[in-house]
C-alpha positions as CSV (number, residue, x, y, z in Angstrom):
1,X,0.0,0.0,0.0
2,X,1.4,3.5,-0.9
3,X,0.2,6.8,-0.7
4,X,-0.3,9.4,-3.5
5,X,-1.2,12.1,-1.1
6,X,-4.2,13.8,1.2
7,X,-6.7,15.9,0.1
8,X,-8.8,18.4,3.0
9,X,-11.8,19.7,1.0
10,X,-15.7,20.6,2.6
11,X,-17.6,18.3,0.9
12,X,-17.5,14.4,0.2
13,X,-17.6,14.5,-3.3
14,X,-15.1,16.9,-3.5
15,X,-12.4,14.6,-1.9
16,X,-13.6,11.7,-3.2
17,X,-12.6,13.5,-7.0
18,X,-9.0,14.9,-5.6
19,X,-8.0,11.4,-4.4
20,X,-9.2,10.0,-7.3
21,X,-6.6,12.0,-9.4
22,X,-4.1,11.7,-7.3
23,X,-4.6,7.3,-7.4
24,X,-4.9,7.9,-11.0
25,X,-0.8,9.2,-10.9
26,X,-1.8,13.3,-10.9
27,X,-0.5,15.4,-9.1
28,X,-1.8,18.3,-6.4
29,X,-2.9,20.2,-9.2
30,X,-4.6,18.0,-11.0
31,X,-6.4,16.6,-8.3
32,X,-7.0,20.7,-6.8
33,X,-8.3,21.4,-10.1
34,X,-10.7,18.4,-10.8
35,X,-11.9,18.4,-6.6
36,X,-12.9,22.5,-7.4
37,X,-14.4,22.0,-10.9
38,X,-16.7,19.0,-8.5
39,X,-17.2,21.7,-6.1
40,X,-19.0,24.2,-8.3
41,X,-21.1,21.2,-9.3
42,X,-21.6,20.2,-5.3
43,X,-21.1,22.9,-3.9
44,X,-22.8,25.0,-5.9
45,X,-24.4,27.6,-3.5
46,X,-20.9,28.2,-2.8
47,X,-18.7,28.1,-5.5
48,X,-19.0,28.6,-9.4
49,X,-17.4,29.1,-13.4
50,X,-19.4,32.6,-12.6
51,X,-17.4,33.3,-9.4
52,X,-13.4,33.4,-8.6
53,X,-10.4,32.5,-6.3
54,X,-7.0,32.2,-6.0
55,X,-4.6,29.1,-5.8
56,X,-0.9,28.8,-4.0
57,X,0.9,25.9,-5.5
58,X,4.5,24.7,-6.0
59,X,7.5,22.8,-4.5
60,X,11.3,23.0,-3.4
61,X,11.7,22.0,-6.9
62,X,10.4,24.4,-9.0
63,X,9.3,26.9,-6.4
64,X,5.9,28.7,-5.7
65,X,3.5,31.0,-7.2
66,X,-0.1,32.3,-6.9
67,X,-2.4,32.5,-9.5
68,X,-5.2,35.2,-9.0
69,X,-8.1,34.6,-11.0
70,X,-10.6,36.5,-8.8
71,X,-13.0,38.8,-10.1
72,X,-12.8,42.7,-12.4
73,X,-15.2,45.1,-12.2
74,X,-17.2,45.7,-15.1
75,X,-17.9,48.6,-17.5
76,X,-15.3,49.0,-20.1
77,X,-16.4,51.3,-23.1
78,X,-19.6,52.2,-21.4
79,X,-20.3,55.6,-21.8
80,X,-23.1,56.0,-19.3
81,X,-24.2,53.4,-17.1
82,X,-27.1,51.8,-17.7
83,X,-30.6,51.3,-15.7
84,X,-29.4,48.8,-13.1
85,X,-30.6,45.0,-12.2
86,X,-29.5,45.9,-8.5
87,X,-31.9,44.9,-5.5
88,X,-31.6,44.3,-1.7
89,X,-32.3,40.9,-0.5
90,X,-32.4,40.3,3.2
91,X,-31.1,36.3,4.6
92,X,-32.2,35.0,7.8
93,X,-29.7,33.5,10.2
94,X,-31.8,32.9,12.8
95,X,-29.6,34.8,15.7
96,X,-29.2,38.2,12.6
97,X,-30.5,38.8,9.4
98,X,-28.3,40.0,7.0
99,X,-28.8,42.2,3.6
100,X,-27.1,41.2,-0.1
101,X,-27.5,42.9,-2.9
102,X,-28.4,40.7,-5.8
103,X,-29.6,41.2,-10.1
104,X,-27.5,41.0,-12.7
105,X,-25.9,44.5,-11.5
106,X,-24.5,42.6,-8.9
107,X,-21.8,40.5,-11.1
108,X,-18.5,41.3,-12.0
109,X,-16.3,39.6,-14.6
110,X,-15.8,36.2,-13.4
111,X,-12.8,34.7,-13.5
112,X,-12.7,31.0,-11.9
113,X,-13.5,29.1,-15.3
114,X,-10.4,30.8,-17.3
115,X,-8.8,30.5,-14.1
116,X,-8.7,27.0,-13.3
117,X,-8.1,26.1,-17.1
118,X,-4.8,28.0,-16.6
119,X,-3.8,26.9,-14.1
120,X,-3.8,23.2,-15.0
121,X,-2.1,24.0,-18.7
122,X,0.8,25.8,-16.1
123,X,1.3,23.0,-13.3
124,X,-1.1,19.8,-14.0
125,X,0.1,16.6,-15.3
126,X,-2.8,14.4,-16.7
127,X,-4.5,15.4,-20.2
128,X,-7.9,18.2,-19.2
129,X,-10.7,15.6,-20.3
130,X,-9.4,13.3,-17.2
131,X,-9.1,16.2,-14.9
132,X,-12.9,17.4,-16.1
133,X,-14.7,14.0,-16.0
134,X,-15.6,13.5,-12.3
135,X,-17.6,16.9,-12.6
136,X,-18.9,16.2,-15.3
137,X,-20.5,12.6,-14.4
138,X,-21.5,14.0,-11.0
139,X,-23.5,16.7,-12.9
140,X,-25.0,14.3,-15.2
141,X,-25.3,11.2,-13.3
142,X,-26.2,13.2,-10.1
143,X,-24.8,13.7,-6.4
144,X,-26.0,13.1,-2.9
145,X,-26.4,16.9,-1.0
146,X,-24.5,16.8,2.2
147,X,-26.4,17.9,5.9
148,X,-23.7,21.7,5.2
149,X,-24.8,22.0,1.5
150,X,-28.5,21.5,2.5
151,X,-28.4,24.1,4.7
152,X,-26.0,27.0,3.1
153,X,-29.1,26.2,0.4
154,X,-31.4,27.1,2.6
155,X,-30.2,30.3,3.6
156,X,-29.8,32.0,0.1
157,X,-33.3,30.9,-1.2
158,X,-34.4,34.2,-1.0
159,X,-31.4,34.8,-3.4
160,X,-32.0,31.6,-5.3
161,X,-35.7,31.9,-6.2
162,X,-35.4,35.5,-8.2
163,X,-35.2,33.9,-11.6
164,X,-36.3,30.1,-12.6
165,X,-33.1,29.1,-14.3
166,X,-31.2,29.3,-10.8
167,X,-34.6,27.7,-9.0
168,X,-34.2,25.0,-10.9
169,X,-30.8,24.7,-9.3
170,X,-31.9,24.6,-5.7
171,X,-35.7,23.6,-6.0
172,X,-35.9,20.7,-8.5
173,X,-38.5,19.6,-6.9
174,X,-40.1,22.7,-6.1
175,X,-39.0,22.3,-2.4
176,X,-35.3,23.2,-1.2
177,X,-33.0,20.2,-1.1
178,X,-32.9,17.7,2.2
179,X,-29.6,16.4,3.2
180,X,-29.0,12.9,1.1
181,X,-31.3,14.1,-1.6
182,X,-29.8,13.4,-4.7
183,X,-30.1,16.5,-7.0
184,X,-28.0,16.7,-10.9
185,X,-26.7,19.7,-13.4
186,X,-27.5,18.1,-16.9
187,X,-26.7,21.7,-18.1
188,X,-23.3,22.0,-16.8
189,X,-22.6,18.8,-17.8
190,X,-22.7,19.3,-21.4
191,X,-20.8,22.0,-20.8
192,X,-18.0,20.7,-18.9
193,X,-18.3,17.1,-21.7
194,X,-17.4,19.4,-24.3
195,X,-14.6,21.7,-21.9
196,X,-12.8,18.3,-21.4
197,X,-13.3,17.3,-25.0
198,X,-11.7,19.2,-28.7
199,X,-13.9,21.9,-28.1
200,X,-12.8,23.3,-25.0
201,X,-12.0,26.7,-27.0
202,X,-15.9,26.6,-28.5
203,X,-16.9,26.7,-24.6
204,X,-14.9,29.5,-23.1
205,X,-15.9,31.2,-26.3
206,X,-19.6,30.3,-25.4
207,X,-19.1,31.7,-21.8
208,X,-18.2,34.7,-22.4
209,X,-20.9,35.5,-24.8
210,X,-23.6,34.3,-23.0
211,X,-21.8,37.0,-19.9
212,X,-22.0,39.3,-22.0
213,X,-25.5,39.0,-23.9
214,X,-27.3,38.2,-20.8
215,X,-25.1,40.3,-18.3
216,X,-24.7,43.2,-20.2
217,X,-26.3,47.1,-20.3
218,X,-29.3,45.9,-22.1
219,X,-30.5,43.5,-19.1
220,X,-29.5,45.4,-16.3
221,X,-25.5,44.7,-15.7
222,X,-22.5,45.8,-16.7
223,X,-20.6,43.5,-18.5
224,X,-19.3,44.1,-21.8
225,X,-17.2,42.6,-24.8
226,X,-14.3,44.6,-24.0
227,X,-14.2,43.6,-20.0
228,X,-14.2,39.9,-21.4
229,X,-11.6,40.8,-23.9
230,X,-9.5,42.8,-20.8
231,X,-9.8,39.5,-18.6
232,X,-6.6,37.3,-18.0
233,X,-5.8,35.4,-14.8
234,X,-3.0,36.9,-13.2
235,X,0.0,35.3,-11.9
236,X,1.6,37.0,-8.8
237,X,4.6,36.6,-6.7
238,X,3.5,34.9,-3.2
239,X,3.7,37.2,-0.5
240,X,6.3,35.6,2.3
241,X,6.1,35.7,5.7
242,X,9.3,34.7,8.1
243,X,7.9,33.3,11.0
244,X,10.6,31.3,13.1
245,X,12.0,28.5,11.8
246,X,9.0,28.9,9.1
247,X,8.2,30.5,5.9
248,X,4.4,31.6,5.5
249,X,3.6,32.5,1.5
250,X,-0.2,33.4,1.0
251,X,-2.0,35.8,-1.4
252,X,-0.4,39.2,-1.8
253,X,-2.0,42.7,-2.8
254,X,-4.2,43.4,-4.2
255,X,-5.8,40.6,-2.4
256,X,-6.1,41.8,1.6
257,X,-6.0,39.0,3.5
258,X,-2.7,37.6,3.3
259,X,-0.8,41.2,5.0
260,X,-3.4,41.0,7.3
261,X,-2.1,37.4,8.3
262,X,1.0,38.3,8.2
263,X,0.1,41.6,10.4
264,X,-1.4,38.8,13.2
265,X,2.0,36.7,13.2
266,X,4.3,39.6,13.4
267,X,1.9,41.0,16.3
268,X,2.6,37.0,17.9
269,X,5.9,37.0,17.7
270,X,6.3,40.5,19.1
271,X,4.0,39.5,21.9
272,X,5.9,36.4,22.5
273,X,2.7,34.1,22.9
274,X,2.7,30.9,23.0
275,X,3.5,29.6,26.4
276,X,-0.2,30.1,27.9
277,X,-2.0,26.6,28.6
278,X,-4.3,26.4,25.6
279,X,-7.6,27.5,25.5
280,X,-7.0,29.3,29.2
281,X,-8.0,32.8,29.5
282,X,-4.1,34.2,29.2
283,X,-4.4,32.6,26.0
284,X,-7.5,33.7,24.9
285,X,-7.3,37.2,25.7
286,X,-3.2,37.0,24.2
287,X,-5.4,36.1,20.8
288,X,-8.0,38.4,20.9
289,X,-5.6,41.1,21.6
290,X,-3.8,39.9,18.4
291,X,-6.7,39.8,16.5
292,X,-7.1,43.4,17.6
293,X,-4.3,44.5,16.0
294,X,-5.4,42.7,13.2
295,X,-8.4,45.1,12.8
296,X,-6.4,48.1,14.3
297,X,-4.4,47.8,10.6
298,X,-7.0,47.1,8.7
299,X,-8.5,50.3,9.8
300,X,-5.8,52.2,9.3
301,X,-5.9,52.9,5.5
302,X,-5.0,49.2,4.8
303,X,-7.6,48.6,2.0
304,X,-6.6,51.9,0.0
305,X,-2.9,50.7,-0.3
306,X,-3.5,47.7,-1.9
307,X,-4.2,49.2,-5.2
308,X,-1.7,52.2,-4.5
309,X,1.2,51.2,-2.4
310,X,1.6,47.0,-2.8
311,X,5.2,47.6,-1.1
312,X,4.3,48.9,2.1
313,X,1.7,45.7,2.6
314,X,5.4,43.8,2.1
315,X,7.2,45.9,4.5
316,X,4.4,45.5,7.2
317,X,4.6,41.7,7.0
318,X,8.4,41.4,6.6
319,X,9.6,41.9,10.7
320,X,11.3,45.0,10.9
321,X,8.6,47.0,13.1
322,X,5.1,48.6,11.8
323,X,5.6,51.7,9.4
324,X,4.1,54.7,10.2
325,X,0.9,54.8,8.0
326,X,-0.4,52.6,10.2
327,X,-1.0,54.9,13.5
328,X,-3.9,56.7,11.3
329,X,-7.0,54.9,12.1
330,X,-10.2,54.9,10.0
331,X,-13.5,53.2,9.5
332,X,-14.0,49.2,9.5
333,X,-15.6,47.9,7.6
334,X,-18.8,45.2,7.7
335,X,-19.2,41.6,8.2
336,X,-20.5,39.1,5.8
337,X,-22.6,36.7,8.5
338,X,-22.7,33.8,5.9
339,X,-18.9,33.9,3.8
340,X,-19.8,31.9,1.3
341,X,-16.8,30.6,-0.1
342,X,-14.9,27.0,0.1
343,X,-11.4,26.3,0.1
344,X,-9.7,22.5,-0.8
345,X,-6.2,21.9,0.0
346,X,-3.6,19.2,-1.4
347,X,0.3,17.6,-0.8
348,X,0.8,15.1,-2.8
349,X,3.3,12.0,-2.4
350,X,6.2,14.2,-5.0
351,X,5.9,17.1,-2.5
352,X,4.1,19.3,-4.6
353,X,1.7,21.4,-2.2
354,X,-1.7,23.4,-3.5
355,X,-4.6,25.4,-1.9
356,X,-7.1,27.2,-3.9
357,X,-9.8,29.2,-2.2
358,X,-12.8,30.2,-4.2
359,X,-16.1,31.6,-4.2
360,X,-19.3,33.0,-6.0
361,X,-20.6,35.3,-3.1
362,X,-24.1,34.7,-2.5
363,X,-24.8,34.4,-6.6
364,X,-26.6,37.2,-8.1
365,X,-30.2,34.9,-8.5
366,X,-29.3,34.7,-12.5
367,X,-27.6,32.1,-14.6
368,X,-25.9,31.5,-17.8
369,X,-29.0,30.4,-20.2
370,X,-28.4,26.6,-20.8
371,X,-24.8,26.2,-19.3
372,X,-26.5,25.9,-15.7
373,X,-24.0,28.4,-14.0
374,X,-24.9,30.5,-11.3
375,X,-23.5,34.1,-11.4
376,X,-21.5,35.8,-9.1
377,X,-22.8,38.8,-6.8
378,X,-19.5,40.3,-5.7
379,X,-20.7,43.5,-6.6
380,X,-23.1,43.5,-4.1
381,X,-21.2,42.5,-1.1
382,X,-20.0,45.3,1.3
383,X,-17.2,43.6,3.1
384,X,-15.6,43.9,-0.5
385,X,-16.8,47.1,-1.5
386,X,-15.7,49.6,1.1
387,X,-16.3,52.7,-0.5
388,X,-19.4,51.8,-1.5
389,X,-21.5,50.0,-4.6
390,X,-20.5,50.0,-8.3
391,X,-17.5,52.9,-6.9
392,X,-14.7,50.9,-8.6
393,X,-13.2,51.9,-12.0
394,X,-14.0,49.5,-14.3
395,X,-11.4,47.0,-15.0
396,X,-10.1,47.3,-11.4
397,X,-9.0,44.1,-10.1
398,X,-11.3,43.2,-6.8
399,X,-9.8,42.8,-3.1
400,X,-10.8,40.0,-1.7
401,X,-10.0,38.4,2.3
402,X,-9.3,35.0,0.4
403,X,-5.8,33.8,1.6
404,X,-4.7,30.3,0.1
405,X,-1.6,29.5,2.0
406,X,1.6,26.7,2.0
407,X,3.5,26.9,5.3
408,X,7.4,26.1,4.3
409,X,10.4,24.5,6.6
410,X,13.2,25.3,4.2
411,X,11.7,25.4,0.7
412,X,9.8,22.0,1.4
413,X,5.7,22.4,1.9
414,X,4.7,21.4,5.4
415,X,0.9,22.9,5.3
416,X,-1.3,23.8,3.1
417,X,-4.5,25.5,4.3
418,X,-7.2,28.1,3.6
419,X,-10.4,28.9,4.7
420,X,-14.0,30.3,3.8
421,X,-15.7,33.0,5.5
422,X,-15.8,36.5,4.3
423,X,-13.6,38.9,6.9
424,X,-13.1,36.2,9.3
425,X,-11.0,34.5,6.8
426,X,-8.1,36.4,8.2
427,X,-8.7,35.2,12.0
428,X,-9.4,31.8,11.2
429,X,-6.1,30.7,9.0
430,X,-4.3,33.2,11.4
431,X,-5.7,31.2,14.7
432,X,-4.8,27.5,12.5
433,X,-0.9,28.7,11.8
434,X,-0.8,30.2,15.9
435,X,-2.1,26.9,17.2
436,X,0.1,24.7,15.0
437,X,3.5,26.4,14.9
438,X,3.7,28.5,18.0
439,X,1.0,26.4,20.8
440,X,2.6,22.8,18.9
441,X,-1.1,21.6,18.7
442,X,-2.3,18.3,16.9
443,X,-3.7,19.2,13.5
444,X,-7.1,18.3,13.9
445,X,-6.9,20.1,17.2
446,X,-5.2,23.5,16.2
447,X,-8.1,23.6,13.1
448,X,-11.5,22.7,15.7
449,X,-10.4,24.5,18.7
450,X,-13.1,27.2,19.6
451,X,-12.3,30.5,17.5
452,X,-12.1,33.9,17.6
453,X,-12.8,37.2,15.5
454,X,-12.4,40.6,16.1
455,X,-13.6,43.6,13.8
456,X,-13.1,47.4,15.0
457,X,-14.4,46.9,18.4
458,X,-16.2,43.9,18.7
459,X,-15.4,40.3,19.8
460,X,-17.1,37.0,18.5
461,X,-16.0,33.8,20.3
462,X,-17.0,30.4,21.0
463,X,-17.0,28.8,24.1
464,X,-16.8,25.4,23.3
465,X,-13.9,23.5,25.5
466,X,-12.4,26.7,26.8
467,X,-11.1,26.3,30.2
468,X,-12.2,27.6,33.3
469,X,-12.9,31.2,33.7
470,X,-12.2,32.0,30.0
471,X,-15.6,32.8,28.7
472,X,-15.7,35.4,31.8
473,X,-12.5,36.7,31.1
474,X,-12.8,38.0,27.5
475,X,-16.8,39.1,28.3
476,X,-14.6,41.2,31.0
477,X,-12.3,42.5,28.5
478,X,-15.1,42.6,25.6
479,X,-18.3,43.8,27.1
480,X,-20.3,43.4,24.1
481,X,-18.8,40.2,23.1
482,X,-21.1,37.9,21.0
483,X,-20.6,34.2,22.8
484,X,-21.8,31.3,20.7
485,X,-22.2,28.4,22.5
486,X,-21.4,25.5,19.5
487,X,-19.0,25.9,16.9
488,X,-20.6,27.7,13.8
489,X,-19.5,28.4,10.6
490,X,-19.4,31.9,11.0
491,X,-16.0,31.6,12.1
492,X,-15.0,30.3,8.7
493,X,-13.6,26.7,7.7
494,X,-10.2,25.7,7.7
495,X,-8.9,22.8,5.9
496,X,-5.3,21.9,6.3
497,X,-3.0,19.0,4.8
498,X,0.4,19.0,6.2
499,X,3.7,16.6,5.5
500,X,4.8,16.3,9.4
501,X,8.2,14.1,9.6
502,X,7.4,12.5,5.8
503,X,3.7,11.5,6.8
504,X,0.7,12.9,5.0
505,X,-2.1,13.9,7.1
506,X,-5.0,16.3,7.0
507,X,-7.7,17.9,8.7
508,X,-11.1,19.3,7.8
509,X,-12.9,22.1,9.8
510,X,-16.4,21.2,11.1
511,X,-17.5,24.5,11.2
512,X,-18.8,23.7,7.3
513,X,-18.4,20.0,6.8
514,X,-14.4,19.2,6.2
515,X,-13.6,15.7,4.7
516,X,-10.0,14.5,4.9
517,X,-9.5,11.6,2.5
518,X,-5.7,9.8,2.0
519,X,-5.2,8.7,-1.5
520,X,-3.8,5.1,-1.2
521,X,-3.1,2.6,-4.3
């Protein structure tokens, strides 16, 4: 018996396709790239060919990059904007409700199909049509919906029910989908047939027309030929962390959430934690405080330097002391209750380590006609539009908290992780890395452990297994803490592989329904 490698994904079917690549001889990419083309088929109120990401990939070998293929905004060549598709839509989560805007206003130029194609032409190893075929049969043979898909459905039916192509998606039946229903995309799978077949250039060429003939000024969006025409994938030089004995490489500017990781291990390592029993109020309140600082820099004219100043993100991360700019605070800005994104991570047995984190918002209630692809709504998310809706220049390359990351001891991978969930993204890899490489807690353990997030002022915790006194402690220090009592998937969903002393291992977060699956042959 041998292993191929170890796949962490948040969904069974998901794993199931990564190991199967990897058994078949591919490699982390090819098995990253057929898991997340499964994903958008079961997964799909989370992930999408309309939405976007970014995947971290490499080895000690032929090194590491990060391929960004998240979304542009829209409205090249338009002289005026148009009447716009753009409407509130308000999503229950029982303890808050929380408004999305949603129409076809709400989509910006997606870039995970021409994304994930690229990025197996750059690093995968096994000809596209074997890479595409598990999604495919999945979508045309149909899947069983897992108890987390059934009920991240059931929040964005409000969202879900504006038009009937994407009902058709969620309510087959009529009804919203039941955990071990068993639910099929015979749309999307002629699509992805002929994507893995000779007429994979017909398709992309397909996509984008449909984007723009049912996307564009004359239905309400903003899409055009010449944002389609303007749209490549961009390869990016990882941003790199020291960290001890470590190297940390995650998703650089003009993505945000990799400096602010960095910010949160700098502030550890300055603070010395590390040493406090786990889960004990020292530590607790040590993390919160990091997590502060966290916010403390994010508020402090991070988002604007992103676009405008990509080198001073690199000299807050790189250890010698926090520049100036950031003693300005400003506003912070809101939180994203659901996060709906889904991250899959991958060593395999050669050493070659990819994450990819990806995401299609809450969709904008409207899909491709005939391809059965549900459109993005990033557009209509605040946490990603600080300054406000439809504000960015068109063509601007979107920020986004997504932060695939590979953890390095020399230039070997030793972990591979991500997670969903909108701002808290940040805080939850941030939390993962702390509890593995500074408290020297087992994997499953440093990824499960009750969680943290702070924004501006405010502290969300859980108070599963914390030890005595804790809970009172940070509601001391926190007065207007938000306690949940279970874990919840508001606090995002880490899933981690790791190579610890030549053995492959992995661990899912059960905030949102990890799966670990070994590939043995």
């Amino acid at each position: 018996m041998s292993i191929r490698g170890v796949i962490a994904a948040s969904e069974p079917h998901t794993a199931v396709t990564g190991a199967r690549l990897l058994r078949r001889g591919g490699n982390a990419v090819d098995a990253l790239v057929a898991a997340k083309l499964t994903a958008t088929v079961t997964e799909w109120p989370l992930t999408s060919l309309g939405g976007g990401g970014a995947c971290i990939w490499g080895d000690a070998i032929s090194g590491y990059a990060l391929l960004d293929f998240f979304a542009t905004a829209p409205g090249i060549g338009l002289d005026e904007p148009p009447a716009l598709d753009f409407a509130p839509v308000t999503v229950d989560f029982g303890q808050t409700t929380q408004i999305f805007h949603v129409g076809k206003a709400a989509a910006a130029v997606p870039g995970e199909l021409v994304g994930l194609l690229e990025l197996h032409r750059r690093a995968g190893r096994l000809p596209l049509r074997e890479v595409v075929a598990p999604a495919a049969a999945w979508a045309r043979e149909g899947f069983t919906v897992s108890p987390q898909i059934a009920m991240i459905a059931g929040l964005v039916a409000p969202i879900a029910s504006r038009s009937a192509p994407v009902a058709s998606l969620f309510f087959p039946d009529g009804r919203l989908p039941k955990a071990g229903d068993r639910l099929a995309n015979p749309e999307l799978a002629g699509f992805l047939d002929g994507l893995g077949g000779s007429g994979s250039d017909r398709q992309i060429a397909r996509y984008w027309t449909s984007l723009v003939e049912h996307f564009g000024p004359r239905d309400g969006g903003l899409i055009t030929a010449a944002d389609v025409a303007a749209y490549a994938p961009v390869i990016r030089q990882p941003l790199r962390i020291p960290f001890g004995e470590f190297a940390v490489l995650t998703n650089p500017p003009p993505s945000a959430g990799g400096g602010l990781i960095g910010t949160g291990l700098r502030a550890a390592e300055q603070l010395q934690i590390g040493d406090e029993q786990f889960l004990s109020a020292e530590h607790l309140l040590a993390v919160a405080g990091v997590l502060a600082r966290v916010s403390g820099i994010r508020e402090a004219g991070y988002d604007a330097r992103l676009h405008a100043d990509p080198d001073s993100i690199r000299e807050l991360v790189g250890g010698s002391g926090l520049p100036g700019w950031t003693r300005s605070l400003g506003g912070a800005s809101g939180e994203n209750a659901l996060g709906a994104t889904t991250h899959i991570s991958v060593i395999d047995a050669r050493g070659m380590a990819a994450a990819i984190t990806s995401s299609n918002g809450e969709g904008c209630g409207h899909a491709l006609p005939g391809l059965g692809i549900h459109v993005n709504n990033f557009l209509g998310e605040d946490d990603i539009n600080p300054a406000g809706f439809h504000r960015l220049a068109p063509g601007t390359w979107m920020s986004t908290m997504m932060s695939p990351t590979i953890v390095l001891t020399g230039d070997q991978p030793f972990l591979a992780l991500g997670s969903g969930g909108s701002n808290r993204i940040r805080s939850a890899i941030l939390q993962a890395l702390v509890n593995l490489l500074l408290y020297r807690r087992p994997l499953d353990e440093a990824v499960n452990a009750a969680r943290l997030h702070v924004e501006g002022k405010r502290l969300w915790f859980e108070r599963t297994g914390l030890g005595a006194g804790a809970t009172d402690a940070l509601c001391r220090s926190w007065p207007d803490a938000t306690v949940f009592d279970t874990p919840s998937m508001f606090f995002g969903g880490v899933n981690c592989v790791a190579n610890i002393d030549g053995r492959l291992q992995g661990a899912g977060d059960r905030r949102r329904g990890g799966v670990v699956v070994v590939a043995e042959t």
